[in-house]
N, C-alpha and C positions, 0 to 999 in steps of 0.2 A: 413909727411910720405906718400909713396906711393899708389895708389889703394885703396883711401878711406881708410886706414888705419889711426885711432886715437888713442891717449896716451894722458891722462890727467890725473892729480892731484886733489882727492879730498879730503874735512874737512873731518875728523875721524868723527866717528857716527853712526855707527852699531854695537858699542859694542866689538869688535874683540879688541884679544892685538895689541897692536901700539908701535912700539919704539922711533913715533916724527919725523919718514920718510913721513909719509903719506900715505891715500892712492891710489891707482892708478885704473885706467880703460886699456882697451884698444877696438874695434871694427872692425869689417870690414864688410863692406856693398858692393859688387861689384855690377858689371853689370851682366844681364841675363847671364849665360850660364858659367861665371865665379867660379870658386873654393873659395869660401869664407876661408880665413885662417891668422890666426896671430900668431906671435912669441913674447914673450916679453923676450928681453935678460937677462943673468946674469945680477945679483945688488951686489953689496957691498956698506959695510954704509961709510960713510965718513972716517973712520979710514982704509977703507981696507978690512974689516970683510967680507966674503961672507954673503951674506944674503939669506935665505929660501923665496922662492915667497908661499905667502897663498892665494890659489884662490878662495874666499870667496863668490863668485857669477859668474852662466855660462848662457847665452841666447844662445840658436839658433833657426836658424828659416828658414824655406824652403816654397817655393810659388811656386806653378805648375799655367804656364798660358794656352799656348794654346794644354800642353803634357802633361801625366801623367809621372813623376820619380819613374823607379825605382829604390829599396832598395837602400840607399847612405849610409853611416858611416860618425859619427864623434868624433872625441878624443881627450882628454885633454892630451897632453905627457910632462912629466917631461924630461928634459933632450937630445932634439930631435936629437940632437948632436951628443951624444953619446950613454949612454946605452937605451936611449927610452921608458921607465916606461910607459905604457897603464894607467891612473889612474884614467878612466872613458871614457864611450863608449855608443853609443847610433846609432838606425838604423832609420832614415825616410824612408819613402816613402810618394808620394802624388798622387791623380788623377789632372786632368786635368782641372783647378779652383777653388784647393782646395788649402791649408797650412797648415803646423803644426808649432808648438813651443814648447818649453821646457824652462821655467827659472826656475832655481835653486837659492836658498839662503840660508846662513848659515853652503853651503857644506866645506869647509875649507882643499880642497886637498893641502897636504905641500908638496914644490918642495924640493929638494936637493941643498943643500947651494953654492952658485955662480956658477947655471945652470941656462939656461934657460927652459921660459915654452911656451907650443906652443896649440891652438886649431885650430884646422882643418877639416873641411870635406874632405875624400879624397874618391876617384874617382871622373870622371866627370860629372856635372848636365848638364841635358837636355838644349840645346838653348834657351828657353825660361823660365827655372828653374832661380829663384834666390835662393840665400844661403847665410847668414846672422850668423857671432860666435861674442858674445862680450864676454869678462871674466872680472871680476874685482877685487881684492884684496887687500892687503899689504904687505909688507916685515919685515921680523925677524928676530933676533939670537936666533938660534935652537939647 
């Protein structure tokens, strides 16, 4: 995948339902000054079935080097596609040297059945900002 974007597969193990899909990651780690953002497409299961994305863990993460960022947003949207469901939201800011983070686990936001699901910073970080979203889940019939 492009722009440091990853998609991996991992062993069940956090206790979530499973349907024997597995479950999945995704990341994105750009360069300074770059829009950290990932999409992970619609799923269906082997039969065809749409499958609900459960987003079962959210990192992000922002790093001010030689400027302080202001306020940025970033959101988890169900469906970016089309109707666009907000279904978590969160504002940084940083001084100049500084970073914040946010990981979540065990949040279990359920997407809408053969949509995709997208996490994003949007606006643009400072030239020397980095911006960092991983999400990771599994898929279901819901």
């Amino acid at each position: 995948m492009a722009n440091g974007t990853k998609q991996m597969l991992s062993d069940p193990g956090s206790g979530a339902p499973d349907i024997g899909l597995g479950h999945w990651g995704v990341t994105h780690n750009p360069g300074a000054g770059v829009l950290a953002t990932i999409t992970r497409a619609a799923q269906s299961s082997p039969e065809g079935i749409p499958l609900s994305q459960i987003v079962h863990s959210i990192t992000v993460a922002i790093a001010c080097a030689a400027a302080a960022q202001a306020p940025i947003s970033v959101q988890l949207i169900d469906d970016p596609a089309g109707a666009a469901t907000i279904l978590w939201e969160c504002v940084f800011a940083c001084l100049a040297g500084d970073g914040r983070q946010i990981v979540m686990d065990n949040v279990d936001f359920k997407g809408t059945p053969g949509k995709a699901m997208k996490l994003a910073f949007s606006g643009a970080p400072g030239g020397t900002v980095l911006c960092s979203v991983a999400m990771g889940g599994f898929d279901a019939v819901v």
